[in-house]
mmCIF file as gemmi writes it, N, C-alpha and C atoms, coordinates in Angstrom:
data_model
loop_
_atom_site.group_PDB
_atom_site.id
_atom_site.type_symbol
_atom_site.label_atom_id
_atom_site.label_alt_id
_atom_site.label_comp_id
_atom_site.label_asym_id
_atom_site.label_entity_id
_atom_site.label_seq_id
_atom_site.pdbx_PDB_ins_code
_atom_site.Cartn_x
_atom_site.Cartn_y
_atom_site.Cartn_z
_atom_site.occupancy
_atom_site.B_iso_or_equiv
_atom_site.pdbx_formal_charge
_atom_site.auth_seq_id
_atom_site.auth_asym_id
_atom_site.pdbx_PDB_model_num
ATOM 1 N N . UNK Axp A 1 ? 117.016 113.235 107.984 1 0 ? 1 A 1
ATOM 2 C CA . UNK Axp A 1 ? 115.99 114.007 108.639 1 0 ? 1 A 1
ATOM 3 C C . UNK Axp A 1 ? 114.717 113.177 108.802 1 0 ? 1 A 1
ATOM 4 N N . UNK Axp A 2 ? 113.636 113.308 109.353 1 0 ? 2 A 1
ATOM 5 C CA . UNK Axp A 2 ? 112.632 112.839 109.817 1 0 ? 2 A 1
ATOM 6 C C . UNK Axp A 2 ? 111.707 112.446 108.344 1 0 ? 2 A 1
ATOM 7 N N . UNK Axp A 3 ? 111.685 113.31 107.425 1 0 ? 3 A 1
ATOM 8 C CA . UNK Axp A 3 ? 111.346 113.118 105.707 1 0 ? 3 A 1
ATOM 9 C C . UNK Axp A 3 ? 111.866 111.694 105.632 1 0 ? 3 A 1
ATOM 10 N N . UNK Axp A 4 ? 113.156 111.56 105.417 1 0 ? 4 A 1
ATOM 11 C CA . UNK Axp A 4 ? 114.02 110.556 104.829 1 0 ? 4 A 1
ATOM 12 C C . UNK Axp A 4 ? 113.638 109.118 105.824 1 0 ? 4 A 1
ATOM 13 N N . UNK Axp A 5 ? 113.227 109.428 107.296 1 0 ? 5 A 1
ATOM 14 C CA . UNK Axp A 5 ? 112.823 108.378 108.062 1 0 ? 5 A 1
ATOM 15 C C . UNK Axp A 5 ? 111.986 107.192 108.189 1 0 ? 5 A 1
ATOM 16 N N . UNK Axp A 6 ? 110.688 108.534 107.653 1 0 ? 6 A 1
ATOM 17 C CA . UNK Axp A 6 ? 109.411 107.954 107.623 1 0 ? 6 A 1
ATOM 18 C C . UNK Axp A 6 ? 109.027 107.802 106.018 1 0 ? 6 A 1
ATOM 19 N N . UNK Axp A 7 ? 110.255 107.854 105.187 1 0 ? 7 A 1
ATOM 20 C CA . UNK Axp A 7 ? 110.179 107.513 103.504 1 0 ? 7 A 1
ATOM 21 C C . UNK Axp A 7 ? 110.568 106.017 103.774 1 0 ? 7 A 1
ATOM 22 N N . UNK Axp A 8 ? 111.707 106.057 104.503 1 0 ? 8 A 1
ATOM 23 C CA . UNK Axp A 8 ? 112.741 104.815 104.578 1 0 ? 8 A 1
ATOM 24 C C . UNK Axp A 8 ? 111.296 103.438 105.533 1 0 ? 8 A 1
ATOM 25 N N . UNK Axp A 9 ? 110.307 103.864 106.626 1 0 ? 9 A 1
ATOM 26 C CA . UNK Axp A 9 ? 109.826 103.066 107.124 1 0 ? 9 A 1
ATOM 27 C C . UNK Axp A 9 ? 108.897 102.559 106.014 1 0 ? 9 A 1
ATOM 28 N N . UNK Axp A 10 ? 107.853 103.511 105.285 1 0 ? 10 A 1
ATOM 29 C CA . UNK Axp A 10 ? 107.211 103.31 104.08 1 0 ? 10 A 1
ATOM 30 C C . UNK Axp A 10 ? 107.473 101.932 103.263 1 0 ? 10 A 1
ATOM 31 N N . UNK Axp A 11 ? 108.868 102.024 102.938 1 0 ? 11 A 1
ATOM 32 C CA . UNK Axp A 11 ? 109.205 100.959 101.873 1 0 ? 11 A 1
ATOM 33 C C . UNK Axp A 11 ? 109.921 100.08 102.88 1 0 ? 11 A 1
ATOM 34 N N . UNK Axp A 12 ? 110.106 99.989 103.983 1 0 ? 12 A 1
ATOM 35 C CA . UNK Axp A 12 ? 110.178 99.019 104.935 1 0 ? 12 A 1
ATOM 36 C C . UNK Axp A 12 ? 108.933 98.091 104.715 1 0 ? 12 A 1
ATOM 37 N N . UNK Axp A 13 ? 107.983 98.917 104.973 1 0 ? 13 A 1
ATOM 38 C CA . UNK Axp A 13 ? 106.216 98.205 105.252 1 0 ? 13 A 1
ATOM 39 C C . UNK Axp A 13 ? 105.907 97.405 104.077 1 0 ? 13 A 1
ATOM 40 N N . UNK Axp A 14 ? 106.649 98.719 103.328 1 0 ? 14 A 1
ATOM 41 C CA . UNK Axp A 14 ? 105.699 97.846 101.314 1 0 ? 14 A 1
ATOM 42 C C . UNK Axp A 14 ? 106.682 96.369 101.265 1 0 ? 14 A 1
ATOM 43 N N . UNK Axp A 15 ? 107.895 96.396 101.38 1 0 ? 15 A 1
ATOM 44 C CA . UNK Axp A 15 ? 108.249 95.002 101 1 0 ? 15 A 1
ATOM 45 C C . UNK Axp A 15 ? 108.035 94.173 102.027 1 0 ? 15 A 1
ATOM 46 N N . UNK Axp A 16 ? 107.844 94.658 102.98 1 0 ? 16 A 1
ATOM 47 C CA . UNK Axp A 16 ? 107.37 93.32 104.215 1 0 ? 16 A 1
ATOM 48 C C . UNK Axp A 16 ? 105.743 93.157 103.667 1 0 ? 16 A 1
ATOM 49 N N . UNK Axp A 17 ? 105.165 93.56 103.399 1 0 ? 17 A 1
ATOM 50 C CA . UNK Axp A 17 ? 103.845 93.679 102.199 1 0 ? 17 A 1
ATOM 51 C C . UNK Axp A 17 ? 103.676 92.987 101.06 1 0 ? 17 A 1
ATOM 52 N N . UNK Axp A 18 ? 104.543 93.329 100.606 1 0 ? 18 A 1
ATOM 53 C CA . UNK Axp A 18 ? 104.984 92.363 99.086 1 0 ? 18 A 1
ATOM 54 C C . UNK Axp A 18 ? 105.276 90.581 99.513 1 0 ? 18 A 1
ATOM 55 N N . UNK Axp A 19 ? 105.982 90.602 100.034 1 0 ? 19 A 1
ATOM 56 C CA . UNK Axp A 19 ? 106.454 89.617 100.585 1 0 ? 19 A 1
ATOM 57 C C . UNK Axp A 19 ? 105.829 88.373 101.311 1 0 ? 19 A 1
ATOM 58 N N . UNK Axp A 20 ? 105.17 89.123 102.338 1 0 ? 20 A 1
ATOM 59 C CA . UNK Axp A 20 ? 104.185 88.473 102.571 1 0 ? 20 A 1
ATOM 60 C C . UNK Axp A 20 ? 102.951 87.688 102.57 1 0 ? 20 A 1
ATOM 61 N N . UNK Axp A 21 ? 102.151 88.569 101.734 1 0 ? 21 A 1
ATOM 62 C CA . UNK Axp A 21 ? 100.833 88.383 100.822 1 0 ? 21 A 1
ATOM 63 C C . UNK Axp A 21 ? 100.785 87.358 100.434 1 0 ? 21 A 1
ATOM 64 N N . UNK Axp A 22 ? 99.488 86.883 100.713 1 0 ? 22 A 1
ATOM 65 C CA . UNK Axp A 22 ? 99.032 85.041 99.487 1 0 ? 22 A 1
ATOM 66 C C . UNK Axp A 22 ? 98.982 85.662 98.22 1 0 ? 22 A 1
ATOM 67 N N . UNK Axp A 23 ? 98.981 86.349 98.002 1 0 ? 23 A 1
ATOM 68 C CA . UNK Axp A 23 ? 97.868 86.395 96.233 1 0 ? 23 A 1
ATOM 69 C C . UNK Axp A 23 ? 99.664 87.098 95.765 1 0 ? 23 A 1
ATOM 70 N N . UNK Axp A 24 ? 99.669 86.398 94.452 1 0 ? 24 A 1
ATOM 71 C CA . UNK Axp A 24 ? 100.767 87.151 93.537 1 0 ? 24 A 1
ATOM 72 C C . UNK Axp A 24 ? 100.862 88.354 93.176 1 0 ? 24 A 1
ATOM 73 N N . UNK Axp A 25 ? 101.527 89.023 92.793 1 0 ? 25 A 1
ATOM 74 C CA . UNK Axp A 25 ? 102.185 90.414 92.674 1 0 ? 25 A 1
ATOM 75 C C . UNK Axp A 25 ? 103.483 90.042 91.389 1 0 ? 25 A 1
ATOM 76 N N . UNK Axp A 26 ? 103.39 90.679 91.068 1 0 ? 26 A 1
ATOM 77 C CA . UNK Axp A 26 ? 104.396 90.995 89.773 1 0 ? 26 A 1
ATOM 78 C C . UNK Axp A 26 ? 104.327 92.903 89.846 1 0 ? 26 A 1
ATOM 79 N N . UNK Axp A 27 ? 105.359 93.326 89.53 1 0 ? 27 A 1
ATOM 80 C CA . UNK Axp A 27 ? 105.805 94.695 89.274 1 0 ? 27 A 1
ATOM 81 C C . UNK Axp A 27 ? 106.266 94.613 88.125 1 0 ? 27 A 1
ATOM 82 N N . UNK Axp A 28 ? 105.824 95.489 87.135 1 0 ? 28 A 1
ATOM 83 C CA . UNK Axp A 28 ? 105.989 95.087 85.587 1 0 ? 28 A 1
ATOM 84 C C . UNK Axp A 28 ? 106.63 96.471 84.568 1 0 ? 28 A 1
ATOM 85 N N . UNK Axp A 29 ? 107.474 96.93 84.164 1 0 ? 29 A 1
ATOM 86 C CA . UNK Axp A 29 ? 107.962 97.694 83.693 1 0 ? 29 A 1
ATOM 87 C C . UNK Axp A 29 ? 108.417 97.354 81.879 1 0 ? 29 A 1
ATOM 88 N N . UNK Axp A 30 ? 107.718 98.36 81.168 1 0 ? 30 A 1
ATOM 89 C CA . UNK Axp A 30 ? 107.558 97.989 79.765 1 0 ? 30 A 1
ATOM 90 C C . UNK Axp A 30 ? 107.804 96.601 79.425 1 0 ? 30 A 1
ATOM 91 N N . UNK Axp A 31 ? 106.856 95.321 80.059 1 0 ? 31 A 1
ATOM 92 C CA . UNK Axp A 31 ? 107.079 94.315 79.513 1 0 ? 31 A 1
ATOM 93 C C . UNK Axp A 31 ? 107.958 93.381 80.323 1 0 ? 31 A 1
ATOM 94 N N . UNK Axp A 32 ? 109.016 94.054 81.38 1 0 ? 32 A 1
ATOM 95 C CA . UNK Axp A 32 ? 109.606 93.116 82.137 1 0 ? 32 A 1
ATOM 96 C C . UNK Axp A 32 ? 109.154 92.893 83.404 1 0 ? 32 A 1
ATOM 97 N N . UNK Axp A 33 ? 108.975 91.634 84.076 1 0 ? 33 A 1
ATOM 98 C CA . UNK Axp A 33 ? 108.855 91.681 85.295 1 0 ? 33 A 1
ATOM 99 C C . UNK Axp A 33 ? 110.102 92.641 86.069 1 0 ? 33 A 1
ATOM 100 N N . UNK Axp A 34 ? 110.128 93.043 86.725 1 0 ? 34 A 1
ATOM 101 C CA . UNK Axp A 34 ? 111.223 94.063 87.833 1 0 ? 34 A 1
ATOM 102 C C . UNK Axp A 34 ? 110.689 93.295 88.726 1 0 ? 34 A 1
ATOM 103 N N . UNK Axp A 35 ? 109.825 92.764 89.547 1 0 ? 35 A 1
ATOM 104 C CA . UNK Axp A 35 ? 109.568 92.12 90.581 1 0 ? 35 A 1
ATOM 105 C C . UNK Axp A 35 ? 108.872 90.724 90.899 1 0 ? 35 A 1
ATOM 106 N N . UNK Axp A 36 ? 109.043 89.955 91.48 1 0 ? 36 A 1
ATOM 107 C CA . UNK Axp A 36 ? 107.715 88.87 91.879 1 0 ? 36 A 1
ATOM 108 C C . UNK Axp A 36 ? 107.478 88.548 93.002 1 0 ? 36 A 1
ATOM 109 N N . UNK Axp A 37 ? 106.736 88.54 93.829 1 0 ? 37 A 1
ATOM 110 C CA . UNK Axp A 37 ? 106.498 88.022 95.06 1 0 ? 37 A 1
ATOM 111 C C . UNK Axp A 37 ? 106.671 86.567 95.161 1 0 ? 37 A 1
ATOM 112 N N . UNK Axp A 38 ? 106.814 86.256 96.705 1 0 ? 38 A 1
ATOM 113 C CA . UNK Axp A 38 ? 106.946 84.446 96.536 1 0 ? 38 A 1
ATOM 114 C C . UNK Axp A 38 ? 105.482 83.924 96.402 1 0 ? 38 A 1
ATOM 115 N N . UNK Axp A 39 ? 104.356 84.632 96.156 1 0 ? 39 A 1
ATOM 116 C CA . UNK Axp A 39 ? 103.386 83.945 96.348 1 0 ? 39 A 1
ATOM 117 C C . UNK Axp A 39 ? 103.243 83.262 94.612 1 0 ? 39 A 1
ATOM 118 N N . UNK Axp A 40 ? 103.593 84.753 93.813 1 0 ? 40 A 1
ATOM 119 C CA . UNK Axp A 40 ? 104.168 84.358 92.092 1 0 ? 40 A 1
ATOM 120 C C . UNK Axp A 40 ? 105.054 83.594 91.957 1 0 ? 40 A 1
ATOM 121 N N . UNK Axp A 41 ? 106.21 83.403 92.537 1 0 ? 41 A 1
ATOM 122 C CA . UNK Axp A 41 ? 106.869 82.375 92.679 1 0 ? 41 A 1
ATOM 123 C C . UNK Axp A 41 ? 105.772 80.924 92.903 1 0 ? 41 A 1
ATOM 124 N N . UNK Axp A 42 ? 104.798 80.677 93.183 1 0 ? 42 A 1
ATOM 125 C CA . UNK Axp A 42 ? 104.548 79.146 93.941 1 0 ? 42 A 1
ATOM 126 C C . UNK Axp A 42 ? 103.737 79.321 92.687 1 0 ? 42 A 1
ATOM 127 N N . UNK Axp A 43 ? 102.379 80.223 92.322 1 0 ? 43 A 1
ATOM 128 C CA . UNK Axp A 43 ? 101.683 80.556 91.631 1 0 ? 43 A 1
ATOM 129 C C . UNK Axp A 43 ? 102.035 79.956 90.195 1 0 ? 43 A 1
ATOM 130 N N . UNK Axp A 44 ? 103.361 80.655 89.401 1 0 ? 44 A 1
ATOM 131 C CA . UNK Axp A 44 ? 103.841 80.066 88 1 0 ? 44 A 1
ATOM 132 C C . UNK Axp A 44 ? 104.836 79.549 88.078 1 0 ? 44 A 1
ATOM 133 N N . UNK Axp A 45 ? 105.143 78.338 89.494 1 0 ? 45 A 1
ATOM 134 C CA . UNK Axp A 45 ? 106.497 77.598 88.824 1 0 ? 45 A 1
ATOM 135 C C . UNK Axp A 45 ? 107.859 77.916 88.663 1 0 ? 45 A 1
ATOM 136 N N . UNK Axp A 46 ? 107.875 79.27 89.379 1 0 ? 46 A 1
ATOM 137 C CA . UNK Axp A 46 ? 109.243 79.584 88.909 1 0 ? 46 A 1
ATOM 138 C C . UNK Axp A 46 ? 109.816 80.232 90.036 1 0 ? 46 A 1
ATOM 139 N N . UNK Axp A 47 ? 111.342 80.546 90.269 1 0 ? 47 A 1
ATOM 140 C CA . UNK Axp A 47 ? 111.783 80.89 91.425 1 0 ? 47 A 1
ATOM 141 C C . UNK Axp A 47 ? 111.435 82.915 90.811 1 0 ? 47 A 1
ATOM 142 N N . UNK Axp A 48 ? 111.537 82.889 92.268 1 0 ? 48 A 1
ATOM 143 C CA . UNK Axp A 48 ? 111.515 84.462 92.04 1 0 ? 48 A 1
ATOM 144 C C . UNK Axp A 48 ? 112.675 85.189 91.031 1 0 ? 48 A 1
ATOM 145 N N . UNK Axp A 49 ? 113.734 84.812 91.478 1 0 ? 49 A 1
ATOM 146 C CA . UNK Axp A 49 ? 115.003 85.096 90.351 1 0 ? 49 A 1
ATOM 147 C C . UNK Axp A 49 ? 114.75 84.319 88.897 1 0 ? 49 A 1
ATOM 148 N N . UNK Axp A 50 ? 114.122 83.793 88.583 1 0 ? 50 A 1
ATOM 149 C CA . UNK Axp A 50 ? 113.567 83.194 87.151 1 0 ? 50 A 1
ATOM 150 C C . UNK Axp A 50 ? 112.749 84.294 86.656 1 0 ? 50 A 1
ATOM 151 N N . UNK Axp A 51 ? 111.827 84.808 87.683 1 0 ? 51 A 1
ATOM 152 C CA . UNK Axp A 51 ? 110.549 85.42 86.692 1 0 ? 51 A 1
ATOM 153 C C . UNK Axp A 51 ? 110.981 87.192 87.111 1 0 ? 51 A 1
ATOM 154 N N . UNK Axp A 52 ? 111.846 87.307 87.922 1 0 ? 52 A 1
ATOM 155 C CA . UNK Axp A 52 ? 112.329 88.989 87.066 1 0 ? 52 A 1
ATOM 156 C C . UNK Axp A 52 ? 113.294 88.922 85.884 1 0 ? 52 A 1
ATOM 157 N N . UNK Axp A 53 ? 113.064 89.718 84.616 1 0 ? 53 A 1
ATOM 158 C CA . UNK Axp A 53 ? 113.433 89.853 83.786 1 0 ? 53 A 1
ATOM 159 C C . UNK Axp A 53 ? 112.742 89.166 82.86 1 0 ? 53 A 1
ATOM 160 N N . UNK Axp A 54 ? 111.959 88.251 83.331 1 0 ? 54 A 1
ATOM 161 C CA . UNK Axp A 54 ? 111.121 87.671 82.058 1 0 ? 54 A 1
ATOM 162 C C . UNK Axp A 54 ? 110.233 88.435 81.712 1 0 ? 54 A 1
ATOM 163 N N . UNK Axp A 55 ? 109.708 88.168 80.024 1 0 ? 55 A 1
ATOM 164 C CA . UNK Axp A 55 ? 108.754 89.091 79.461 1 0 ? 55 A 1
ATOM 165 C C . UNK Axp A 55 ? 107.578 88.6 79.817 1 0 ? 55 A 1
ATOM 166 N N . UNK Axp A 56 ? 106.737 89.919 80.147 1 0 ? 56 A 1
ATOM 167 C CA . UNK Axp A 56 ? 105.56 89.335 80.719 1 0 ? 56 A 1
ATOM 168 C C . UNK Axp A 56 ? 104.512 88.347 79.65 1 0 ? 56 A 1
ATOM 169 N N . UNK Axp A 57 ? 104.918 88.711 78.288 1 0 ? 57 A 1
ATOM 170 C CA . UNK Axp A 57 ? 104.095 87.803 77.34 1 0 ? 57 A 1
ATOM 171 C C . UNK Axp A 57 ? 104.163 86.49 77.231 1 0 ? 57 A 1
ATOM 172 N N . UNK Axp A 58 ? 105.659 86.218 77.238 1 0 ? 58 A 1
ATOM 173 C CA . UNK Axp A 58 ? 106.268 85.048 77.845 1 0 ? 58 A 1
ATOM 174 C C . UNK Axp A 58 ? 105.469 83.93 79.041 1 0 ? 58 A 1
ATOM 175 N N . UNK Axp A 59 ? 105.304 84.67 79.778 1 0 ? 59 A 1
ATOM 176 C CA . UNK Axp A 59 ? 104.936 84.265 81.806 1 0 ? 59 A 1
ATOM 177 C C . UNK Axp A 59 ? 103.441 84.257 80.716 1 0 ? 59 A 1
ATOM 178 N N . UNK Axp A 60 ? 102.584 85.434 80.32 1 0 ? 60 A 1
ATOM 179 C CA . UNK Axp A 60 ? 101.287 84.947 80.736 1 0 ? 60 A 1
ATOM 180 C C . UNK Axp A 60 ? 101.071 83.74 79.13 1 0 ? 60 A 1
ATOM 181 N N . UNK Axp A 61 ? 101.494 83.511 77.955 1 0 ? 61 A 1
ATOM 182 C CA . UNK Axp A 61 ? 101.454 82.64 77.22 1 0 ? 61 A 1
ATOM 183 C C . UNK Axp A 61 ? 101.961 81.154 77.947 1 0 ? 61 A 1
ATOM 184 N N . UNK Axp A 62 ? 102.533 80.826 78.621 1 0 ? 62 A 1
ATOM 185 C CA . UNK Axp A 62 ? 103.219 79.744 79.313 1 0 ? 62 A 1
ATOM 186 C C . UNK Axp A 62 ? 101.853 79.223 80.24 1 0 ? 62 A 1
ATOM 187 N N . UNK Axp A 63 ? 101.771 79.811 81.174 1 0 ? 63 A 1
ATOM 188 C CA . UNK Axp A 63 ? 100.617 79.624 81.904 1 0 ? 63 A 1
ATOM 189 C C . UNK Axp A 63 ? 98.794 79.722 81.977 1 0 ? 63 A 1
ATOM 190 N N . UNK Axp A 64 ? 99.042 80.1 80.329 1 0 ? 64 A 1
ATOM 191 C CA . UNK Axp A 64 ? 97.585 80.014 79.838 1 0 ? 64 A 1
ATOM 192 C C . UNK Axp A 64 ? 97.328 79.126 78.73 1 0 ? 64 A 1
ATOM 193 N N . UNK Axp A 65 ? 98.269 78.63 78.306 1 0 ? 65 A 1
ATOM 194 C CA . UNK Axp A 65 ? 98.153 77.399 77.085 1 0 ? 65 A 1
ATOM 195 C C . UNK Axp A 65 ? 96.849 76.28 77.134 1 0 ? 65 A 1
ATOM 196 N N . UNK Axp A 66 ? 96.354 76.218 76.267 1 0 ? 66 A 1
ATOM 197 C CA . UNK Axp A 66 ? 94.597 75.251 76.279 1 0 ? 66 A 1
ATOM 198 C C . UNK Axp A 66 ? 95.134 73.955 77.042 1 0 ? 66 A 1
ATOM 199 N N . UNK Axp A 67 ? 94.21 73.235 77.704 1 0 ? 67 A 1
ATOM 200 C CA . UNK Axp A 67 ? 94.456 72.198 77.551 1 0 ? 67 A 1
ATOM 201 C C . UNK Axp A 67 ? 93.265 71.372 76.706 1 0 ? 67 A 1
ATOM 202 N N . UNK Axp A 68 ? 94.179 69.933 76.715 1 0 ? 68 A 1
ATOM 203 C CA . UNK Axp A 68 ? 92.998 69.181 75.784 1 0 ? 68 A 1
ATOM 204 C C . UNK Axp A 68 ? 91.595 69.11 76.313 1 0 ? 68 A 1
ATOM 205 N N . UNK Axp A 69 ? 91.815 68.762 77.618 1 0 ? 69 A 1
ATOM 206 C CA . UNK Axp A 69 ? 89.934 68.843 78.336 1 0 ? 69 A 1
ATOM 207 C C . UNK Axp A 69 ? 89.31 69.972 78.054 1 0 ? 69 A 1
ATOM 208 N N . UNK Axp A 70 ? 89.842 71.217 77.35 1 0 ? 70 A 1
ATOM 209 C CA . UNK Axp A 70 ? 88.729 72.288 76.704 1 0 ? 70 A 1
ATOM 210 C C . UNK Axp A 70 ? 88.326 72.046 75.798 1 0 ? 70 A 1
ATOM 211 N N . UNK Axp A 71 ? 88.934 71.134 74.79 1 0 ? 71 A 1
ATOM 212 C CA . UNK Axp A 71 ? 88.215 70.6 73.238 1 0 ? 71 A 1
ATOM 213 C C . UNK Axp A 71 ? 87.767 69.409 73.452 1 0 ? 71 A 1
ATOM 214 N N . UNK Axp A 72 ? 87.654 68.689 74.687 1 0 ? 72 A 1
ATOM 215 C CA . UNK Axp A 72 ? 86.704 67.506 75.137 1 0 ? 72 A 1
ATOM 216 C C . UNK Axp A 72 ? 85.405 67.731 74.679 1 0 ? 72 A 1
């Protein structure tokens, strides 16, 4: 029916949305990524199929580690 149409174009738009976008996106469900955009993909290094299912503590400890030029 026309409901189910304009539900179905909705999430047409959002992942051509997702998808698209410069800036990263992660969709995060108790702790797991469920999603990453390719922009998160370029962002942390990892293919998109790498960083769903990873724990997000994981992803943000990895990519926030000191470096030595902060205790310079």
């Amino acid at each position: 029916d026309e409901e189910e149409r304009l539900a179905r174009e909705r999430e047409q738009l959002l992942a051509i949305a997702l998808t698209t976008i410069d800036h990263p996106i992660l969709l995060v469900e108790q702790g797991l990524v469920r999603y990453a955009n390719p922009a998160a993909a370029r962002e942390y290094g990892w293919s998109q199929a790498e960083l769903t299912g990873m724990r997000l503590d994981d992803l943000v400890v990895r990519t926030i580690e000191p470096t030595t030029a902060e205790y310079a």
